[in-house]
N, C-alpha and C positions, 0 to 999 in steps of 0.2 A: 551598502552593497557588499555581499559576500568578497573574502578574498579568496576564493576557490571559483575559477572560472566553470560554467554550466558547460562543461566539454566529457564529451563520451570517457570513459578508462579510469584509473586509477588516479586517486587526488591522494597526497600525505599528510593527515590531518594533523600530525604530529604524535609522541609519546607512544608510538607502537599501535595506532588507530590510523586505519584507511577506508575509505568509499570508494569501492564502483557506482559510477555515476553514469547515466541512460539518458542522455537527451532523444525525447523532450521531454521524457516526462509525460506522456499520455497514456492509454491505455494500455497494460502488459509492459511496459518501459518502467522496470524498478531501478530502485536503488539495494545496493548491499552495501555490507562492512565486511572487514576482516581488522582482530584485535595480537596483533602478537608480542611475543616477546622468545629472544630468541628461536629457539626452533618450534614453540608450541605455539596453536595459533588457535584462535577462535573464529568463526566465521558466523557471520549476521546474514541471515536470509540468503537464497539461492535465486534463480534466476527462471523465465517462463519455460524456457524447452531446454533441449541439454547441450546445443549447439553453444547460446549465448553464453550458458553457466561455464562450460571448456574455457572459451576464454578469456573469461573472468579467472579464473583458477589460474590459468596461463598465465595471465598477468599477477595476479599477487604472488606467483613463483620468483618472475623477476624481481619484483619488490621485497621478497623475503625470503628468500632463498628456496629452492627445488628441493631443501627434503625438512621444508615446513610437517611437522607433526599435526594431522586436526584433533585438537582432544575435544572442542563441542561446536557443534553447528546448533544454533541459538534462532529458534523463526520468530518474526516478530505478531505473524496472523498464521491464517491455514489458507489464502487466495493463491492461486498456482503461478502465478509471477513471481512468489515471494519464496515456492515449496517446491516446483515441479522439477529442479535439479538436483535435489535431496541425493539420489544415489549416488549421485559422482562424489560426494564427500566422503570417503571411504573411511571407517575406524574412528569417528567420531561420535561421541555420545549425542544426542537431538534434543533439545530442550525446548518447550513449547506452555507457554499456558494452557490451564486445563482443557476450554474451549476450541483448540487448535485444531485436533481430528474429524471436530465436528463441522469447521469449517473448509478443511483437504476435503471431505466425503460426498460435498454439497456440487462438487465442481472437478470429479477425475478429470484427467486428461483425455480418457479415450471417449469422454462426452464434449469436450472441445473439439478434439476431430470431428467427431458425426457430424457438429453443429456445422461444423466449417465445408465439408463435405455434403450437407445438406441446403446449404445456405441460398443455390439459383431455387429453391421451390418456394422459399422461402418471403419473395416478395423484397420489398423496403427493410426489411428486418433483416433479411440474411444478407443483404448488400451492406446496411451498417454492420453487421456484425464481422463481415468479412476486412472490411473497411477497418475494421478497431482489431481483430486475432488474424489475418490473413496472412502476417507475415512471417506467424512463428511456427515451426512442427513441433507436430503435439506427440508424433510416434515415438516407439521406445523408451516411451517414460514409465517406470516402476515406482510405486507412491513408495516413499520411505516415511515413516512415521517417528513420531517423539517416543524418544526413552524413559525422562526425566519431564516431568512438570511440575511447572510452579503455579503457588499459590501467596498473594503479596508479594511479598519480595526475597529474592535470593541471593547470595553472592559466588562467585565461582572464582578461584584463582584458574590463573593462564601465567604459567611460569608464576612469578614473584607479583604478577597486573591482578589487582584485583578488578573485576569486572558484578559491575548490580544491576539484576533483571529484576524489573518490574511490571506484575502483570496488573494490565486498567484494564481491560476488558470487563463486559464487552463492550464496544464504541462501534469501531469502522465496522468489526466482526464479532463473534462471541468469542475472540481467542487474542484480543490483545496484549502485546508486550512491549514494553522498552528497556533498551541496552543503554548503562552508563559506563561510561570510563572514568571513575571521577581523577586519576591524575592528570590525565589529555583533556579534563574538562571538555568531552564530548560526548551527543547522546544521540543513539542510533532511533528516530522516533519510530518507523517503520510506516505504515500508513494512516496514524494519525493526522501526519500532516502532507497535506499534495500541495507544495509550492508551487503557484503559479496556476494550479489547475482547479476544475470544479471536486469536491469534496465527495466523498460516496459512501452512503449510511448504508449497510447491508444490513448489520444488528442494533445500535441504537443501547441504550437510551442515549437522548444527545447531551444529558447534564454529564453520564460518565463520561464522553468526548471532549466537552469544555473542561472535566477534571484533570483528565490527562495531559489538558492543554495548561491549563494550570500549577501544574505540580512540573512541568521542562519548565517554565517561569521561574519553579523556587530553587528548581537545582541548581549547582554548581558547574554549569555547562552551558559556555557558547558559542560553542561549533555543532551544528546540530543537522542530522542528516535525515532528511526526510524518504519517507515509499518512496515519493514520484516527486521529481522538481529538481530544482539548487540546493544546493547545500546551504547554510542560512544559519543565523542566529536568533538572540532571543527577540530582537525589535522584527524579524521577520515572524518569529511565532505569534509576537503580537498583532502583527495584523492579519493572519490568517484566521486568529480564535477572530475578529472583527469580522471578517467574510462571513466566519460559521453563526457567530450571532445575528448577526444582517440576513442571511437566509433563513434564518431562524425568524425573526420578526417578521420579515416579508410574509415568509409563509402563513404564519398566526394571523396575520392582518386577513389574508386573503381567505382562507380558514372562516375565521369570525365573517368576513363580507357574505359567507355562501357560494363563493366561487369550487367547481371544480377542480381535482386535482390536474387533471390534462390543463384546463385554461390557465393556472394557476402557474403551472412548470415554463406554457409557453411565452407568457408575459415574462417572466422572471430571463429567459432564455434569452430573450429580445434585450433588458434591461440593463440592466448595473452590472449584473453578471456578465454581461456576454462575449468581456476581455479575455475570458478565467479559459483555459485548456477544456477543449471539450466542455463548455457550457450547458450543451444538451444534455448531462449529466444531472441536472435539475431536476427533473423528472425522479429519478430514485429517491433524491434528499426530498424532493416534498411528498412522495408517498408514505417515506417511511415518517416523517414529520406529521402528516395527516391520521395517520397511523395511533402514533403517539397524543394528538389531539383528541383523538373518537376512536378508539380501539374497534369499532364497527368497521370503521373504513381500511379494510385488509392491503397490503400493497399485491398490487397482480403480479402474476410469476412473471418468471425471469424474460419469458420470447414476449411477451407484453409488455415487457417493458420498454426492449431495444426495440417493438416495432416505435412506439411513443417516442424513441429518443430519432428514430429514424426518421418522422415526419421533419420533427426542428432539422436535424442534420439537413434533411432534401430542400428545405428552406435558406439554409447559410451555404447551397451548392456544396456541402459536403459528400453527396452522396448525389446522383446524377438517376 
């Protein structure tokens, strides 16, 4: 069990490393860092609208004093949980794997609105979908973009802290990255890993996702801060790569039977899975895993896919 309770705010990871922490952890509920050392500071991923990222900022003021310097805002993907308070980080350098704008471009903010604003014509789909974005505004967001990108690995001083960005992309996205601290022996994973919750393949392949999951294993670091979840170490990373392999198998198995990918998500929904946050989340990880089986079998755009997760959701009373 983590020594860092699953509680909303700021946790002290120790050594000049913090997390904001988002319970629960479902959809749009990220996690961030902040790396400092005296007054310079580094910041790990921003937050879904600009309400939440305030006071986040807010709080690592307290924790670090009110005239913290940002010299780089460090995103771990391009999902607008992770990006869409980008502006408020003023005077900061952005650093992003290569992939990263490709993934901000996929999902503006002011297409979040429409959705959400469009959502009663919308059937089952725009109820889930409200149901999962409802609660965030999406107005007066201006996309800030990466400065500086990496390619393998790079290292950045913050004061005297050496901090190592490593991009594994692409996995969750085409643009992923992880943050190390290796004094504080902690590593910002960002959405490689959703503690507690169902996993979500947007880009794939999923060998480079077990890699990434592989290589927090070899590091030097066990305090490890996930996108969505608890905060957790390496015996919690090991059973997460177990969930990812166990939908991994299910899926193949089902796959090889000739099952559908709809009947296939909904079984799995019903199953083993159905502890996991948002389980109906199954649905994207077996298309895109189908995907990856038979490159014929395309996964359907995005509003087909929430109406898909929308059925299971209407089934577990999550959506009325």
């Amino acid at each position: 069990m983590s020594r860092f309770p699953f509680e909303k705010g700021v946790h002290d990871l120790g050594g000049g490393a913090y997390a904001w922490i988002q319970p629960d952890g479902s959809w749009g509920y990220s996690n961030a860092g902040l790396v400092a050392d005296g007054r310079i500071g580094l910041l790990v991923d921003t937050l879904f609208d600009l309400h939440l990222t305030r006071e986040m900022l807010t709080a690592y003021d307290e924790v670090a004093g009110p005239d913290l310097r940002w010299q780089y805002l460090v995103l771990t993907h391009g999902n607008g949980d992770h990006v869409y308070g980008n502006q408020l980080v003023t005077g900061a350098e952005i650093v992003a794997a290569r992939g990263c704008p490709e993934d901000m471009n996929q999902t503006p903010p002011s297409l979040m609105a429409d959705m959400i604003a469009g959502a009663p014509s919308m059937g089952d789909a725009g109820k889930y979908f409200r149901h999962c974005f409802g609660a965030f505004d999406f107005t007066g967001i201006e996309m800030a973009y990466p400065t500086i990108f990496v390619e393998g690995d790079l290292e950045l001083a913050v004061g005297e802290k050496i901090v190592r960005l490593m991009a594994v992309g692409p996995d969750h996205t085409a643009g992923g990255l992880m943050v190390h601290v290796p004094d504080a022996g902690v590593l910002y994973a960002g959405d490689i890993l959703f503690v507690g919750g169902m996993p979500i393949m947007w880009g794939g392949p999923y060998e480079n996702w077990i890699a990434a999951i592989e290589r927090i294993l070899w590091l030097d670091a066990d305090i490890i801060v996930p996108g969505h979840g608890p905060v957790t170490d390496k015996a919690g990373v090991a059973r997460y790569r177990a969930v990812l392999e166990e939908i991994h198998g299910e899926t193949r198995r089902r796959f090889d039977a000739g099952q559908s990918p709809k009947q296939a998500s909904a079984e799995m929904a019903k199953g083993g899975f159905s502890d996991l946050t948002d389980a109906e989340r199954i649905v994207i990880m077996v298309h895109r895993l189908y995907h990856e089986f038979d490159p014929s079998h395309a996964p359907p755009d995005v509003l087909t896919l929430f109406a898909l997760m929308a059925e299971i959701a209407r089934e577990k009373n999550i959506i009325s």
